[in-house]
C-alpha positions as CSV (number, residue, x, y, z in Angstrom):
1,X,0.0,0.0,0.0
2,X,1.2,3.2,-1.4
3,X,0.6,7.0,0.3
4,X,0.6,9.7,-1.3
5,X,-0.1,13.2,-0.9
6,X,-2.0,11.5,2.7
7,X,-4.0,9.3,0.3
8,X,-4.0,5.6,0.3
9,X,-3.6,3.5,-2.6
10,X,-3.6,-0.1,-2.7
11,X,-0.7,-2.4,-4.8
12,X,-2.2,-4.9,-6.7
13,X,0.1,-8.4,-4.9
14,X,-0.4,-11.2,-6.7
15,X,1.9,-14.4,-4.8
16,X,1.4,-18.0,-7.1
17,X,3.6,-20.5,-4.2
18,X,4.2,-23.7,-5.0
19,X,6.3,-26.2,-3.4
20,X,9.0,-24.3,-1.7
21,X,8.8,-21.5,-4.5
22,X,6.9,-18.5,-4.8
23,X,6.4,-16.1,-7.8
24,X,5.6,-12.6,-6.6
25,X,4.3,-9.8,-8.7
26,X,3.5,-5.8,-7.4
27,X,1.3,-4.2,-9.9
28,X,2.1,-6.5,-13.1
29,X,5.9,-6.2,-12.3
30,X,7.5,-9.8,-11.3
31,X,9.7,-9.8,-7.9
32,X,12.9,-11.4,-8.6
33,X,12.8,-14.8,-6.6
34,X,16.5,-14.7,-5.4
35,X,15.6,-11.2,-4.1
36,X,13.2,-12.3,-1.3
37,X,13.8,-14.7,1.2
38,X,10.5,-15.0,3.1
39,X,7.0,-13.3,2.9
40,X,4.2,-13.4,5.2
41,X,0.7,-12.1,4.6
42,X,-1.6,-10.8,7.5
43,X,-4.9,-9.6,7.9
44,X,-7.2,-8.5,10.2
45,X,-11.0,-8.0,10.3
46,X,-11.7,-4.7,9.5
47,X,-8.2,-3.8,8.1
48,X,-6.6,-4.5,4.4
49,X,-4.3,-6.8,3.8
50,X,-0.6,-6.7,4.5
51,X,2.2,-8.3,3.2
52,X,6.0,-8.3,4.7
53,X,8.7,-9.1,1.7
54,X,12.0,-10.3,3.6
55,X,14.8,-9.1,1.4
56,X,17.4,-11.9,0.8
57,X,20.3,-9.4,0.3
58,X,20.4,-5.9,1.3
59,X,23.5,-5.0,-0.8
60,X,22.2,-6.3,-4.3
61,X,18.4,-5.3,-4.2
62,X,17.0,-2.3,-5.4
63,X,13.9,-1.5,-5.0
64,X,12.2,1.7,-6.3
65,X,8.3,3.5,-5.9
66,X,6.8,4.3,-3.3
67,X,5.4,2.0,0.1
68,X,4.9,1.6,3.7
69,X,8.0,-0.4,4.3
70,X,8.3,-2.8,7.2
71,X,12.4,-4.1,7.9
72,X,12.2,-7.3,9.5
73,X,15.2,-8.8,11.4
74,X,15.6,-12.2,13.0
75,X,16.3,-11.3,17.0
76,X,19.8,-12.4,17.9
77,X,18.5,-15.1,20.4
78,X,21.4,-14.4,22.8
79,X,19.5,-13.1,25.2
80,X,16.5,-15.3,25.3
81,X,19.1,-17.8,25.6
82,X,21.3,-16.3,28.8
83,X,17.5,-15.9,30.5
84,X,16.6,-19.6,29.9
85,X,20.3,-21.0,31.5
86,X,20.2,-18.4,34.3
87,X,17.0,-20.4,35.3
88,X,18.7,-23.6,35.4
89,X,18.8,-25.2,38.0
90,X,22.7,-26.9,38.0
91,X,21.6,-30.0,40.1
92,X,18.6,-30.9,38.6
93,X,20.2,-30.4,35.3
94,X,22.8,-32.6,36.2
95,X,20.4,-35.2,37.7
96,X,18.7,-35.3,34.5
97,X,21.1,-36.1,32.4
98,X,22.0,-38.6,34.5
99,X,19.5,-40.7,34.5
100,X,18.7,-40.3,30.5
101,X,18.1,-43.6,29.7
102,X,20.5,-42.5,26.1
103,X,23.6,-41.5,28.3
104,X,26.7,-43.1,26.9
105,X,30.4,-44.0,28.4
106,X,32.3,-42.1,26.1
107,X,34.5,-39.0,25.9
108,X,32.0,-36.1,27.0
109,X,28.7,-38.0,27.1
110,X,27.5,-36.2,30.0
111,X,28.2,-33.0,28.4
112,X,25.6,-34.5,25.4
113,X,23.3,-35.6,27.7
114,X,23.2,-32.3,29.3
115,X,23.4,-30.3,25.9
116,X,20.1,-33.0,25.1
117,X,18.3,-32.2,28.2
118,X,18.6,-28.2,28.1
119,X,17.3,-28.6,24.1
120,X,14.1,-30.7,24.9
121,X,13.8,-28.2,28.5
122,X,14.0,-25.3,26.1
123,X,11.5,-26.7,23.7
124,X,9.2,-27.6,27.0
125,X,9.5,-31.4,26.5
């Protein structure tokens, strides 16, 4: 959706997906694939559509008309990730992975069985 001159005109978006392909078009003119990495499309009752291009690179795009333009980033999970082991509990980690019934006798199984148990904690398994 284009404004202009505080008027709003809407972009004709026309998205065939097939497979893991998509051919997007904005007003007749074809997106390149290799140019867009992801899209999503939302709506909500009472509201026109929107739809979020996810530019693959940055440096070799160019993009040119006028648009409400949305920048979407994938959050460095570094944080999320420092919360979730602060609230480990170190003992009933350890007891855990201990008792996993796939805990080996090699080199650094109970570091696996550990890394194991925080990934199926994390995903609430």
């Amino acid at each position: 959706m284009d404004q202009t001159n505080g008027t709003t005109v809407a972009r004709r978006i026309q998205i065939t997906a097939q497979g893991g392909r998509a051919d997007i078009e904005i007003d007749g003119t074809r997106i390149e694939p290799s140019a867009v990495k992801a899209y999503s499309v939302s709506h909500f009752a009472g509201d026109r559509p929107e739809i979020l291009l996810h530019v693959a690179d940055r440096s070799d795009t160019q993009w040119s008309g006028f648009a409400r333009v949305s920048v979407a980033d994938v959050p460095d999970p570094g944080l999320a990730a420092a919360v979730f082991l602060d609230a480990i509990d170190p003992e009933a980690l350890e007891d855990a992975a201990l008792a996993r019934s796939d805990l080996g006798t090699e080199p650094f199984s109970l570091t696996k069985a550990m890394l194991v148990q925080l990934g199926e904690w994390a995903r609430g398994l």
